[in-house]
Chimera marker file (.cmm) of the C-alpha trace (Angstrom):
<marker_set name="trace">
<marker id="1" x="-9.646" y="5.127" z="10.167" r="1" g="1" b="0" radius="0.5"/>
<marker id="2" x="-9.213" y="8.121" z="8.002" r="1" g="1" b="0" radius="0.5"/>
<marker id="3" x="-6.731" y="7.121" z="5.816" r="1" g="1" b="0" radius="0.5"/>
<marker id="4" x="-3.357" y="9.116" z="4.917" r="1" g="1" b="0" radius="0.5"/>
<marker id="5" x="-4.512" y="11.748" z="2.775" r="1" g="1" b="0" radius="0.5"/>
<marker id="6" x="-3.650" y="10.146" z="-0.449" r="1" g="1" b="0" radius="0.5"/>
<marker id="7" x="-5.520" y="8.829" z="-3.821" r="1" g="1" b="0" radius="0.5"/>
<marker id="8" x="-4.720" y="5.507" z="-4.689" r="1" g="1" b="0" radius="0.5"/>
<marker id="9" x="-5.124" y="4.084" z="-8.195" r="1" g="1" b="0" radius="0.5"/>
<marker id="10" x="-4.777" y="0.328" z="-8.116" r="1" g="1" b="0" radius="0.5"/>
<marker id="11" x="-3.939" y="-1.835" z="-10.959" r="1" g="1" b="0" radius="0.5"/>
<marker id="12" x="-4.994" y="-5.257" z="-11.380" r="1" g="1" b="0" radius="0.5"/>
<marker id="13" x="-3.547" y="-8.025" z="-14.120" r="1" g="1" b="0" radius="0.5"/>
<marker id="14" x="-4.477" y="-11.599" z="-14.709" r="1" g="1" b="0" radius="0.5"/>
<marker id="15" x="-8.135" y="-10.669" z="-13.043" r="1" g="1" b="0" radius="0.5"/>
<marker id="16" x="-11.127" y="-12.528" z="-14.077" r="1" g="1" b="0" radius="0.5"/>
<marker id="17" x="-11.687" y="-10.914" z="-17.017" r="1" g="1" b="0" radius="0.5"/>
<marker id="18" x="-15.618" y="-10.358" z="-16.612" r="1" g="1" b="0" radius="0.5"/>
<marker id="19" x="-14.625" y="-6.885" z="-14.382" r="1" g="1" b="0" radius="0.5"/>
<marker id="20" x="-12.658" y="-5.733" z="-17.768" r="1" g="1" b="0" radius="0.5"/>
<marker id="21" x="-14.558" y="-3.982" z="-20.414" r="1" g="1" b="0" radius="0.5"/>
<marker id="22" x="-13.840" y="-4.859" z="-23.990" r="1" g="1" b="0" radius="0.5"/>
<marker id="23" x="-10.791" y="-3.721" z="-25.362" r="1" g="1" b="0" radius="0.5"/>
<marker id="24" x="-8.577" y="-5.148" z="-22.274" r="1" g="1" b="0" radius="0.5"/>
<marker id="25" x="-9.289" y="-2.170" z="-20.425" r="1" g="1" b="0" radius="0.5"/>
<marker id="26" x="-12.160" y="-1.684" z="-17.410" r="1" g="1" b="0" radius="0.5"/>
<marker id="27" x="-11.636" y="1.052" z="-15.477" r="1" g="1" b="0" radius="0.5"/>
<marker id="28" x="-13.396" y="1.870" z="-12.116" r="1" g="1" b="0" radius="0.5"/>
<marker id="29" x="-13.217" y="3.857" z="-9.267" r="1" g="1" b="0" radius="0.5"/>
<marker id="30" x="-9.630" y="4.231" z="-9.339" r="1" g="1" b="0" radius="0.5"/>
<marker id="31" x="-9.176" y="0.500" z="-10.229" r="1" g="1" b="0" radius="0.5"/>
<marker id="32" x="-7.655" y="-0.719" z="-13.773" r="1" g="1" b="0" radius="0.5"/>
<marker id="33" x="-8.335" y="-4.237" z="-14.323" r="1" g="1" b="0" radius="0.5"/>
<marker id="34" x="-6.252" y="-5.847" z="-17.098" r="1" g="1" b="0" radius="0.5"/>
<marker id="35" x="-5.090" y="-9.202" z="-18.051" r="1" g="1" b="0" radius="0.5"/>
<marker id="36" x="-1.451" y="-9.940" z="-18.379" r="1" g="1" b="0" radius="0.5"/>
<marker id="37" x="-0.990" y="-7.958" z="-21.506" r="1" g="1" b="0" radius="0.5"/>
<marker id="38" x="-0.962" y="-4.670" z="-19.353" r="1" g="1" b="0" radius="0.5"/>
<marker id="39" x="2.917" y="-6.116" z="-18.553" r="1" g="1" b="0" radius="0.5"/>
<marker id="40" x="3.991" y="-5.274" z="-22.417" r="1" g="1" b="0" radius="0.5"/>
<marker id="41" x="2.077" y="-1.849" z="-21.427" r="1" g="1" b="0" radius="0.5"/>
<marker id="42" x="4.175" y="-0.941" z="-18.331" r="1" g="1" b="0" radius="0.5"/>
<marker id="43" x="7.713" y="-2.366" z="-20.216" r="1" g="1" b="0" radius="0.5"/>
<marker id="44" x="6.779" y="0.150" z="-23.440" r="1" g="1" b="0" radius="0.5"/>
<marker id="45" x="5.769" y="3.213" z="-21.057" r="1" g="1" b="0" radius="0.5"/>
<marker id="46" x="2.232" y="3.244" z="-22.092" r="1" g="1" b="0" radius="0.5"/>
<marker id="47" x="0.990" y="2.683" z="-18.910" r="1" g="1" b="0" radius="0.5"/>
<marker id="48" x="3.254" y="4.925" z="-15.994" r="1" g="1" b="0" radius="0.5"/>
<marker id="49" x="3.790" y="3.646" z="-12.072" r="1" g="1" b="0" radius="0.5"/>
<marker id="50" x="3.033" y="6.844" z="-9.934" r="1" g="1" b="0" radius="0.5"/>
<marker id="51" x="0.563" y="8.296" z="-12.610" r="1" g="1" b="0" radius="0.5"/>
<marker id="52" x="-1.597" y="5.658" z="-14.202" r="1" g="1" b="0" radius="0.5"/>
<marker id="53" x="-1.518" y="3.401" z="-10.526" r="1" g="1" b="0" radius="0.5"/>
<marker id="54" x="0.379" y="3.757" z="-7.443" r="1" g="1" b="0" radius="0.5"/>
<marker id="55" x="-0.788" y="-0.176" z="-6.275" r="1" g="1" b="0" radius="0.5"/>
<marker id="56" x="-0.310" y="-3.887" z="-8.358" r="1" g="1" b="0" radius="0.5"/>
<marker id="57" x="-2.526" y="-6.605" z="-7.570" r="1" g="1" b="0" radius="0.5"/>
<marker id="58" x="-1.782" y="-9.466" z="-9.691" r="1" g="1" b="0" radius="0.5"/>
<marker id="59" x="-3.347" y="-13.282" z="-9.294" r="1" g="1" b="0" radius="0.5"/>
<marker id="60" x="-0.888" y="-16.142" z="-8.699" r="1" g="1" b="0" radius="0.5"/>
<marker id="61" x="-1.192" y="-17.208" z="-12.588" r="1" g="1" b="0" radius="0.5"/>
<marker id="62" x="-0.079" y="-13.525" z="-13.261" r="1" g="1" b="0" radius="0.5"/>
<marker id="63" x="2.946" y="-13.456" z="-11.519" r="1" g="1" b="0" radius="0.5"/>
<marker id="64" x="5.381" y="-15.170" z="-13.671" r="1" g="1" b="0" radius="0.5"/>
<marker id="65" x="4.895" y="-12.327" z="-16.943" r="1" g="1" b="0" radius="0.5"/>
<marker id="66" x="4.694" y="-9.711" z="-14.164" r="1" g="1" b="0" radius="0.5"/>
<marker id="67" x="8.327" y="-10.736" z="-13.298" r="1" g="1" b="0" radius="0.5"/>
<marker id="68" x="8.978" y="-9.285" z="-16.899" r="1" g="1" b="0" radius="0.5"/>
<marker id="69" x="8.382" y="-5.847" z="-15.517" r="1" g="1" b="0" radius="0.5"/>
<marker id="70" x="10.362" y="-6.540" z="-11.742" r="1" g="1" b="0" radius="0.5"/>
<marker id="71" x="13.035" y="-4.058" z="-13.254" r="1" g="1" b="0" radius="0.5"/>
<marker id="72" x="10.368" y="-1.400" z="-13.174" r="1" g="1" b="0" radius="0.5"/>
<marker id="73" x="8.066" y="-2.156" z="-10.445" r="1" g="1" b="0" radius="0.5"/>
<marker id="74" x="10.743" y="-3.415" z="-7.876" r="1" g="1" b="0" radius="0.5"/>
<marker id="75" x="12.687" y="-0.667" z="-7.869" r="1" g="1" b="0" radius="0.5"/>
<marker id="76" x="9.365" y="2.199" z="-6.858" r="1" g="1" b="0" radius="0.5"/>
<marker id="77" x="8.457" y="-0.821" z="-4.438" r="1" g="1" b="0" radius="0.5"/>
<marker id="78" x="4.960" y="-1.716" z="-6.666" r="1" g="1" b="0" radius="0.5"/>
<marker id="79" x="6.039" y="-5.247" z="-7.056" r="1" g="1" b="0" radius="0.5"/>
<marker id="80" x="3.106" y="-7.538" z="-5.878" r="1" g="1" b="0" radius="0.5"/>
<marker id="81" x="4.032" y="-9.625" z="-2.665" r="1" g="1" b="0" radius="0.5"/>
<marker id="82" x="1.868" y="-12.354" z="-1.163" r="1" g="1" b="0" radius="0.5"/>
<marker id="83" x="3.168" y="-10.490" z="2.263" r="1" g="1" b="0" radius="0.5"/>
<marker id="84" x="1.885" y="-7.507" z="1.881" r="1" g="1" b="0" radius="0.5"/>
<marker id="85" x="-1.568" y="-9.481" z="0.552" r="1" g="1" b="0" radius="0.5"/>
<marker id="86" x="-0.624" y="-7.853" z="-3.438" r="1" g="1" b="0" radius="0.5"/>
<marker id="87" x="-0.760" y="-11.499" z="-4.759" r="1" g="1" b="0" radius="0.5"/>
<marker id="88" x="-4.133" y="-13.280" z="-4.546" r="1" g="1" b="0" radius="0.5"/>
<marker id="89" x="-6.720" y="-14.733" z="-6.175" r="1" g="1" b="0" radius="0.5"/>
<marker id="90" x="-9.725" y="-12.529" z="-4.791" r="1" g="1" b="0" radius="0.5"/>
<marker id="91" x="-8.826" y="-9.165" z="-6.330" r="1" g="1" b="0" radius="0.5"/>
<marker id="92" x="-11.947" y="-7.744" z="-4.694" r="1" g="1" b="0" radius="0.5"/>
<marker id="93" x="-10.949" y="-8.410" z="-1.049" r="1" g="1" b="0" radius="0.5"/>
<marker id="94" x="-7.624" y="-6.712" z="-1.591" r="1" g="1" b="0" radius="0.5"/>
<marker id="95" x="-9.181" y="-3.701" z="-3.438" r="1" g="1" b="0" radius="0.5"/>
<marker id="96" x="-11.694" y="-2.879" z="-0.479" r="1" g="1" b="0" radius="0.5"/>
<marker id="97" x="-9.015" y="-3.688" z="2.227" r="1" g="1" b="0" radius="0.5"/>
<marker id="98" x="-6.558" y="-0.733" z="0.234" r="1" g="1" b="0" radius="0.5"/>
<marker id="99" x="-9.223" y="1.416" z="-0.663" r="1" g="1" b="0" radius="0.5"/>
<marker id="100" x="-10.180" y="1.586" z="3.885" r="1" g="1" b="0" radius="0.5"/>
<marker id="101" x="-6.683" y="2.834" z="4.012" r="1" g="1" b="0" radius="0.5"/>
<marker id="102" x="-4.367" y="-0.602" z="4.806" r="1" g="1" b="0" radius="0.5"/>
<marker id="103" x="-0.567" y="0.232" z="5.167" r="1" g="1" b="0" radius="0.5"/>
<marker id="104" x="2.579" y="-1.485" z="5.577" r="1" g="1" b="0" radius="0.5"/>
<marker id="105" x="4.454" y="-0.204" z="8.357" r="1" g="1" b="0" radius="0.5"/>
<marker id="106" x="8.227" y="0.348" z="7.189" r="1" g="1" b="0" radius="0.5"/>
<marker id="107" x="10.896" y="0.153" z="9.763" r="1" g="1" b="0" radius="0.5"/>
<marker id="108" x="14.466" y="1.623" z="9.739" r="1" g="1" b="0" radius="0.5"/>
<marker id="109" x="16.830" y="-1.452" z="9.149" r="1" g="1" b="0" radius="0.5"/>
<marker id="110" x="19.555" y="-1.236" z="11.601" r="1" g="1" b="0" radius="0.5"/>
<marker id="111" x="17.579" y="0.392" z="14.365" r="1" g="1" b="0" radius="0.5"/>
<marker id="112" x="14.011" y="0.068" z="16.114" r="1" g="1" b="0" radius="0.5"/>
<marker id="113" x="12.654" y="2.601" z="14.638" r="1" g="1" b="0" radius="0.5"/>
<marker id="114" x="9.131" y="2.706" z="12.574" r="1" g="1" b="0" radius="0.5"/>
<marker id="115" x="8.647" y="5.709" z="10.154" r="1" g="1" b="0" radius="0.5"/>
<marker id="116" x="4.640" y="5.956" z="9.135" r="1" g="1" b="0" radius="0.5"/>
<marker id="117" x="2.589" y="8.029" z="7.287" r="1" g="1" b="0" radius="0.5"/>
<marker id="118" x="-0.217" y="8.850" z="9.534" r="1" g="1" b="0" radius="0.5"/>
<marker id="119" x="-2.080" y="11.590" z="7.500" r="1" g="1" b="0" radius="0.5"/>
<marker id="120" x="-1.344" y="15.186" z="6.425" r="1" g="1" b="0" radius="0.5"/>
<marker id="121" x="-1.686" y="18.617" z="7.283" r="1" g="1" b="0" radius="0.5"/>
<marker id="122" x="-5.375" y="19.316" z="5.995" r="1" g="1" b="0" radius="0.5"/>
<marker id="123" x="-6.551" y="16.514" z="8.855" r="1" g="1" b="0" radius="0.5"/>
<marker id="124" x="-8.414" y="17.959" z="11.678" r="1" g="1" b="0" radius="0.5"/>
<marker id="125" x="-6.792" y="17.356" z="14.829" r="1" g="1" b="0" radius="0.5"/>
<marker id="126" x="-9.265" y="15.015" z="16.203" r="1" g="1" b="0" radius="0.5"/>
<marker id="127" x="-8.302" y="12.827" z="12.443" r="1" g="1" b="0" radius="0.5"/>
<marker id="128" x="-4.902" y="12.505" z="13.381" r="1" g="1" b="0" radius="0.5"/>
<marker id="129" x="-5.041" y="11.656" z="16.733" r="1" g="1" b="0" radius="0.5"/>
<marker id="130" x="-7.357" y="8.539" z="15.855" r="1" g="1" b="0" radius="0.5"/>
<marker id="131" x="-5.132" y="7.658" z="12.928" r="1" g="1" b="0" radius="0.5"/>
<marker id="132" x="-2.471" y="7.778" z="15.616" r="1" g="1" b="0" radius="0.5"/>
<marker id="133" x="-4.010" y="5.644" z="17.901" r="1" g="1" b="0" radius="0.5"/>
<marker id="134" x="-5.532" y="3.053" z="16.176" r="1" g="1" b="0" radius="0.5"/>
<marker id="135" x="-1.610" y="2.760" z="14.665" r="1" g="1" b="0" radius="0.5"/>
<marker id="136" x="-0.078" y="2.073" z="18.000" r="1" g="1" b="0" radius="0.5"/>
<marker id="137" x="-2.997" y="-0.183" z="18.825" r="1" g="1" b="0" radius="0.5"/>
<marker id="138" x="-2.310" y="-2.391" z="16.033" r="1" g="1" b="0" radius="0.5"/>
<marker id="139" x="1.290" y="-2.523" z="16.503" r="1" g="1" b="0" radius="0.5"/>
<marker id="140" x="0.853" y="-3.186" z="20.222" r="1" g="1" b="0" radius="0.5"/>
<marker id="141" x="-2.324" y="-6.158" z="19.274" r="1" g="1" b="0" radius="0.5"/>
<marker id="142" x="0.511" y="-7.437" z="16.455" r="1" g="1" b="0" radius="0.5"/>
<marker id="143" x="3.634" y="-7.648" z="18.928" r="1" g="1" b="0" radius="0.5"/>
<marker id="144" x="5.643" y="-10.610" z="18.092" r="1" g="1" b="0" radius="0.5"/>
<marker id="145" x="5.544" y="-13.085" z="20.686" r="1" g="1" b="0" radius="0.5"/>
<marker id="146" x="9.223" y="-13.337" z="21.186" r="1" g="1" b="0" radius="0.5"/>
<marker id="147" x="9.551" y="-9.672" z="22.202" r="1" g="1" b="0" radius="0.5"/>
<marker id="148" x="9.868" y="-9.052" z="26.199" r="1" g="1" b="0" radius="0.5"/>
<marker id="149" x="10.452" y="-6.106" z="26.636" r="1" g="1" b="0" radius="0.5"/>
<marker id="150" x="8.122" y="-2.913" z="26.193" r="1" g="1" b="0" radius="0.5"/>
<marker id="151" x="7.138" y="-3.262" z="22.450" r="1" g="1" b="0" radius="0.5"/>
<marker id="152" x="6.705" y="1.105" z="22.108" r="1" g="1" b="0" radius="0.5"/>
<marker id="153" x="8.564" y="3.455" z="23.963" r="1" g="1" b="0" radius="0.5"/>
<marker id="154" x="8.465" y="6.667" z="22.802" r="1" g="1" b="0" radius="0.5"/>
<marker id="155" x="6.230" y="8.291" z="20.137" r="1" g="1" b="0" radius="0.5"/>
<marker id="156" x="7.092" y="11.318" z="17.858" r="1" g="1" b="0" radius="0.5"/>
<marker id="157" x="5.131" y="13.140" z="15.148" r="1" g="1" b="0" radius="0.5"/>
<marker id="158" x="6.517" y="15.678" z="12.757" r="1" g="1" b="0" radius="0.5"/>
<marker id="159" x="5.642" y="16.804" z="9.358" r="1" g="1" b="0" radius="0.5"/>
<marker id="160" x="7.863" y="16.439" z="6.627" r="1" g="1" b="0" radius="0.5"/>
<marker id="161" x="10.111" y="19.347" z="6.878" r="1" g="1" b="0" radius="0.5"/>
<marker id="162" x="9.570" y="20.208" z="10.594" r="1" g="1" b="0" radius="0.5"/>
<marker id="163" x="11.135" y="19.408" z="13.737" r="1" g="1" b="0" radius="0.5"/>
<marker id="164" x="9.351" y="16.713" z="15.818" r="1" g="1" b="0" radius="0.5"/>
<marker id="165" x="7.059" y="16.578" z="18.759" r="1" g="1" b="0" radius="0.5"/>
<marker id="166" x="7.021" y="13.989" z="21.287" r="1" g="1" b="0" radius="0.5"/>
<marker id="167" x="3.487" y="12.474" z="22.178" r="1" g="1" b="0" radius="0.5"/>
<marker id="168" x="3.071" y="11.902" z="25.519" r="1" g="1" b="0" radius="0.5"/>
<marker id="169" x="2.713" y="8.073" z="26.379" r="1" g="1" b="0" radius="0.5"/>
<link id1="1" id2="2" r="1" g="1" b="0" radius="0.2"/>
<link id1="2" id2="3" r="1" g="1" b="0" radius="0.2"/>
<link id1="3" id2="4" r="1" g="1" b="0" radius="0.2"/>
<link id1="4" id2="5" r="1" g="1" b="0" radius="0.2"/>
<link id1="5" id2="6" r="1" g="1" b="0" radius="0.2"/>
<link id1="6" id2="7" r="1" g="1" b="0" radius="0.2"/>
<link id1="7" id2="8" r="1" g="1" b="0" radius="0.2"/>
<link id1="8" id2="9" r="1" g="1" b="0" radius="0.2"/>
<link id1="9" id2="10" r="1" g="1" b="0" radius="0.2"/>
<link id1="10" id2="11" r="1" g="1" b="0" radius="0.2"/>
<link id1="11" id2="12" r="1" g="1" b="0" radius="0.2"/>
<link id1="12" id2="13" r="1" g="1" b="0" radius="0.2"/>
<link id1="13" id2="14" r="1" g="1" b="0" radius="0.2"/>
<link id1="14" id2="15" r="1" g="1" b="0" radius="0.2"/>
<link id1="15" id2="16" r="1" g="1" b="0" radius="0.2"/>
<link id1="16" id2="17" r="1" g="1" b="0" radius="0.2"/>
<link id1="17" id2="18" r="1" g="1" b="0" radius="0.2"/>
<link id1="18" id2="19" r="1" g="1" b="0" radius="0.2"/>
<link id1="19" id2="20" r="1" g="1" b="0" radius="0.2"/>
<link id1="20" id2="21" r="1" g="1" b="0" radius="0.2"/>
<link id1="21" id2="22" r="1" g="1" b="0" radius="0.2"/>
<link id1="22" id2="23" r="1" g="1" b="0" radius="0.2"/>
<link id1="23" id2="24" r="1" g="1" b="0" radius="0.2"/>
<link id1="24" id2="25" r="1" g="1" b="0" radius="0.2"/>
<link id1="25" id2="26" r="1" g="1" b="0" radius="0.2"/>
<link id1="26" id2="27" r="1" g="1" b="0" radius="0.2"/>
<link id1="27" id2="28" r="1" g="1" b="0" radius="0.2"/>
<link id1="28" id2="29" r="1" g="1" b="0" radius="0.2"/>
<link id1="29" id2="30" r="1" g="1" b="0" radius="0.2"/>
<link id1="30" id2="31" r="1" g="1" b="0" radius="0.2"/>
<link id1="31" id2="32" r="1" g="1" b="0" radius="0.2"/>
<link id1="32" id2="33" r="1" g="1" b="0" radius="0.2"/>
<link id1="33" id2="34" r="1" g="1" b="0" radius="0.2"/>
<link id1="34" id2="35" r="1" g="1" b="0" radius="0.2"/>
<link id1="35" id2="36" r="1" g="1" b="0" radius="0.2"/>
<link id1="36" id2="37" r="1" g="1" b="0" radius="0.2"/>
<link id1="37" id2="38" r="1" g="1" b="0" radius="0.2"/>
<link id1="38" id2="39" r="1" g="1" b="0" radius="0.2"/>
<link id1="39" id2="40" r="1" g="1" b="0" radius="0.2"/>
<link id1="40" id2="41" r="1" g="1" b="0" radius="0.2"/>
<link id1="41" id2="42" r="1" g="1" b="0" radius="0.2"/>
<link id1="42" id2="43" r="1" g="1" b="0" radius="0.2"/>
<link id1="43" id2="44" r="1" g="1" b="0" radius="0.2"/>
<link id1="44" id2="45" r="1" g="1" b="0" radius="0.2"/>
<link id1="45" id2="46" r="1" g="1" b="0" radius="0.2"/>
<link id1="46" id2="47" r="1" g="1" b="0" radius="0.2"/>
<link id1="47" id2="48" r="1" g="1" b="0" radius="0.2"/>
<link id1="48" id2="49" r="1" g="1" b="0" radius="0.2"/>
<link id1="49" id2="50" r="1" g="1" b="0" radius="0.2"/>
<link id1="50" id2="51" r="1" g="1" b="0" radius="0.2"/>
<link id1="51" id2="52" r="1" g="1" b="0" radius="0.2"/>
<link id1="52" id2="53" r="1" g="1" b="0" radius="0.2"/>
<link id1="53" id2="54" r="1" g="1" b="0" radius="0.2"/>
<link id1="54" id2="55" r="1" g="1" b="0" radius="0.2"/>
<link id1="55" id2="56" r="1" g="1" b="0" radius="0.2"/>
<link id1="56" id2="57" r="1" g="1" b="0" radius="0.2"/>
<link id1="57" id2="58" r="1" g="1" b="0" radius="0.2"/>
<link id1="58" id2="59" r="1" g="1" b="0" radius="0.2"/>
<link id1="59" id2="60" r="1" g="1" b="0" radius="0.2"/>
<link id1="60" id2="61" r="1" g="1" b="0" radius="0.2"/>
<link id1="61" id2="62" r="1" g="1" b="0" radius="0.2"/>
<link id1="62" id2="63" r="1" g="1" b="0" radius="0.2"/>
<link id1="63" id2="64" r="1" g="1" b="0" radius="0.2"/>
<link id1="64" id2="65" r="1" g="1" b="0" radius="0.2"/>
<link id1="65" id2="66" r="1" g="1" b="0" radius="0.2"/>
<link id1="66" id2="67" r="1" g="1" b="0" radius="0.2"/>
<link id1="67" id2="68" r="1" g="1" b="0" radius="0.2"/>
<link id1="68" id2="69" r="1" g="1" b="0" radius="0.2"/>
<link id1="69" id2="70" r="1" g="1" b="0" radius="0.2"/>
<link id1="70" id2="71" r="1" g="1" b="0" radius="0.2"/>
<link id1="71" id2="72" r="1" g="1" b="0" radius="0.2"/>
<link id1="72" id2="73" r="1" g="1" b="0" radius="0.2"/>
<link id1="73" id2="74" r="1" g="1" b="0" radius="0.2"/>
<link id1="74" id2="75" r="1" g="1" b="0" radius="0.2"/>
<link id1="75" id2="76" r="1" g="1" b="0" radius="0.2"/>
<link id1="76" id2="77" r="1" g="1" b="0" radius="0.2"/>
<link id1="77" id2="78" r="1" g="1" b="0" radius="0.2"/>
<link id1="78" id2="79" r="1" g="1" b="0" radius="0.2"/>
<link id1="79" id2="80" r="1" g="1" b="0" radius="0.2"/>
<link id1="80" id2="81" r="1" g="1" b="0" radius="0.2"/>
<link id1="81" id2="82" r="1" g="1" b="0" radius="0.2"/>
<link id1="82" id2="83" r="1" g="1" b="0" radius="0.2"/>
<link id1="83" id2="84" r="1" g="1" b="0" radius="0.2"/>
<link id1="84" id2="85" r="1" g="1" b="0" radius="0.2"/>
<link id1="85" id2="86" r="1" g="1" b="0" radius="0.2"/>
<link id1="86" id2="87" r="1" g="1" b="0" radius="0.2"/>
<link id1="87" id2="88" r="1" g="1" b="0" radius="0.2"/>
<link id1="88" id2="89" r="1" g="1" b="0" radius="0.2"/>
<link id1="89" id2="90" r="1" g="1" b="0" radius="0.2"/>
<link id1="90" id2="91" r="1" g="1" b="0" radius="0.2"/>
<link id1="91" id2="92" r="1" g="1" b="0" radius="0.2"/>
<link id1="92" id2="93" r="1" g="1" b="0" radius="0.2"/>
<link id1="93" id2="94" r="1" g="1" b="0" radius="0.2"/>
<link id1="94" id2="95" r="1" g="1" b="0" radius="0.2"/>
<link id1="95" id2="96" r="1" g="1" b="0" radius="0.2"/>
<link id1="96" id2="97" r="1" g="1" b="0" radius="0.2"/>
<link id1="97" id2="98" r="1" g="1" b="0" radius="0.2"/>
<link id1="98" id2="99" r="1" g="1" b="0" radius="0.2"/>
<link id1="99" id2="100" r="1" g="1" b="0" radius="0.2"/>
<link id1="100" id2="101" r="1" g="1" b="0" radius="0.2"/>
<link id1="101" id2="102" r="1" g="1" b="0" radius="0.2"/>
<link id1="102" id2="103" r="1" g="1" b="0" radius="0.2"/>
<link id1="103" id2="104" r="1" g="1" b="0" radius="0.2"/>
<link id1="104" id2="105" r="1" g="1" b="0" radius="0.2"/>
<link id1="105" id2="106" r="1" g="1" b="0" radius="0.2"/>
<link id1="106" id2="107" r="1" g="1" b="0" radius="0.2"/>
<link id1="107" id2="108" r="1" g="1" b="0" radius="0.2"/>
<link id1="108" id2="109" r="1" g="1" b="0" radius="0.2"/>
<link id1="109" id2="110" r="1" g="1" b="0" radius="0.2"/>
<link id1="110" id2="111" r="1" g="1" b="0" radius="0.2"/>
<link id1="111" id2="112" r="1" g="1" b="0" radius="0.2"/>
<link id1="112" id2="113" r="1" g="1" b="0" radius="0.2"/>
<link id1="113" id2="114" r="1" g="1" b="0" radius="0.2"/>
<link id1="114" id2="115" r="1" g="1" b="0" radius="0.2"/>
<link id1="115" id2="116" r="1" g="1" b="0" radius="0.2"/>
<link id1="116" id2="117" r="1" g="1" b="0" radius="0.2"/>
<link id1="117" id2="118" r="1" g="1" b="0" radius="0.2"/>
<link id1="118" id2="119" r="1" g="1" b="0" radius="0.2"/>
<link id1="119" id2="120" r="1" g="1" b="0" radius="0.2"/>
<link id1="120" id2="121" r="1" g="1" b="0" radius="0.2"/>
<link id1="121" id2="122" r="1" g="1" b="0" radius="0.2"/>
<link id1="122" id2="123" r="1" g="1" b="0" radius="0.2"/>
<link id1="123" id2="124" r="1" g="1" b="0" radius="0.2"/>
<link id1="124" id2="125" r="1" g="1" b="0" radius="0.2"/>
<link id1="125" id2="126" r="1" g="1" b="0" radius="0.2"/>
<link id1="126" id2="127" r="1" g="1" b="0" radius="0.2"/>
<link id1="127" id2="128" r="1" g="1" b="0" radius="0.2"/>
<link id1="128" id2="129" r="1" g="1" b="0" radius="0.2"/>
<link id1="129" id2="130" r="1" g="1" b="0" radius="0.2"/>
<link id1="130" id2="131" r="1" g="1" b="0" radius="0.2"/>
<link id1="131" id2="132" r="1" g="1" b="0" radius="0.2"/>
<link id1="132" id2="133" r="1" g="1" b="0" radius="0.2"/>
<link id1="133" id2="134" r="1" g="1" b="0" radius="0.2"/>
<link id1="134" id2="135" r="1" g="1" b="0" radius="0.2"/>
<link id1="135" id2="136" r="1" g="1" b="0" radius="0.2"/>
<link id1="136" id2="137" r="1" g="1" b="0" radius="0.2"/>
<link id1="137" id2="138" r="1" g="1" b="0" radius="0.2"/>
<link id1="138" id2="139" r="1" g="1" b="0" radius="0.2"/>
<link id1="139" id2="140" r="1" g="1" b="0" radius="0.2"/>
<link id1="140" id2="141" r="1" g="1" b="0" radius="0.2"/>
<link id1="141" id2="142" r="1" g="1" b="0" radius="0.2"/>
<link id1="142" id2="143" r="1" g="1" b="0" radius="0.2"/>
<link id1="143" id2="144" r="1" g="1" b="0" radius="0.2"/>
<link id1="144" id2="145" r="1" g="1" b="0" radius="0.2"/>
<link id1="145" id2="146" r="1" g="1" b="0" radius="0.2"/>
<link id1="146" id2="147" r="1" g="1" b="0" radius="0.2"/>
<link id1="147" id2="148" r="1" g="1" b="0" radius="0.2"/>
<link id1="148" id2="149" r="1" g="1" b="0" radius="0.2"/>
<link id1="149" id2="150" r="1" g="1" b="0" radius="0.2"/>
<link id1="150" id2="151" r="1" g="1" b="0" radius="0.2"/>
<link id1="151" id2="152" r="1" g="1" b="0" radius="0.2"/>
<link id1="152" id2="153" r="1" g="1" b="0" radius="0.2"/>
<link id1="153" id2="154" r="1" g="1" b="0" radius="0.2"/>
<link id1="154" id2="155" r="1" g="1" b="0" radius="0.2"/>
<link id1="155" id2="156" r="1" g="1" b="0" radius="0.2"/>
<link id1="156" id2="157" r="1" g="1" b="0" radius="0.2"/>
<link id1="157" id2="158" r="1" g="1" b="0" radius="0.2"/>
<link id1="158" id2="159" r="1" g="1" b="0" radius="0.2"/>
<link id1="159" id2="160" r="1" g="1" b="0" radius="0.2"/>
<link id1="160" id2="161" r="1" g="1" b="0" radius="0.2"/>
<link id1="161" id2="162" r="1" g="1" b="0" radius="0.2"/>
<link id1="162" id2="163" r="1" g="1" b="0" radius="0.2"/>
<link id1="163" id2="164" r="1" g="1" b="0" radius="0.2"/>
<link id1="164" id2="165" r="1" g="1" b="0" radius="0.2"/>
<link id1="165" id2="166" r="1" g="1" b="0" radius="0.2"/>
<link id1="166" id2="167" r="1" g="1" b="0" radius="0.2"/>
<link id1="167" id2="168" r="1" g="1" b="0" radius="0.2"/>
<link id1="168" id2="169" r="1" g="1" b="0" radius="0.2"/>
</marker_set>
């Protein structure tokens, strides 16, 4: 509900080019929309992940010159995915859904164990305790079926560099 703390600056290719301003390059709000020449701009360094846009939309036409740039955007995990909803055809949707603070929720591989972002140290108390919560009540309305057993069975917060605090269930 309060998001994480953190400016995003989303970049879109192969958009309808009406949002784009002349000269390939309509900026708003945080939002770069570009068609799929901005791929040339990414492989040549003119345009940098992490500074110029930390998010890729692209539309399914898009994605076969964006896999120019995979080598790039793979690697700092910016490469759009039609699972994470960074591959679509209504930019728009995706842009206000990001911009009300959607996350993907990263587990640890070889254990059951989800590491989150759930804001920062500047939050008010009351801020992180509802980013908390509504967290846990997703994960718990988006159990898979399959699963038995208690889906969540211990919660612990902790800032980067701190020791962590167990929440009491």
């Amino acid at each position: 509900p309060h998001g994480i703390g953190k400016k995003i600056k989303i970049l879109v290719i192969g958009a309808d080019t009406r949002q784009a301003s002349a000269g390939n390059s309509g900026e708003k709000n945080d939002v770069i929309w570009r068609d799929s020449s901005a791929i040339d701009e990414i492989i040549s360094g003119k345009l940098k992940a992490d500074t110029d846009f930390n998010i890729v939309i692209a539309t399914p036409a898009a994605m076969k010159d964006i896999a120019k740039a995979a080598k790039i955007l793979g690697p700092k995990g910016l490469m759009p995915s039609p699972k994470t909803g960074t591959v679509t055809d209504k930019p728009e949707k995706a842009i206000a859904d990001l911009s009300k603070g959607q996350i993907e929720v990263k587990t640890q591989p070889s254990h059951a164990v989800i590491h989150q972002t759930v804001g920062n140290l500047k939050f008010k108390d009351e801020e992180l305790a509802e980013n908390i919560t509504h967290l846990l009540a997703e994960l718990q309305k988006n159990t898979p079926a399959k699963i038995k057993k208690k889906f969540i069975t211990g919660v612990y917060v902790c800032s980067t560099m701190s020791p962590s605090v167990k929440i009491a269930a």
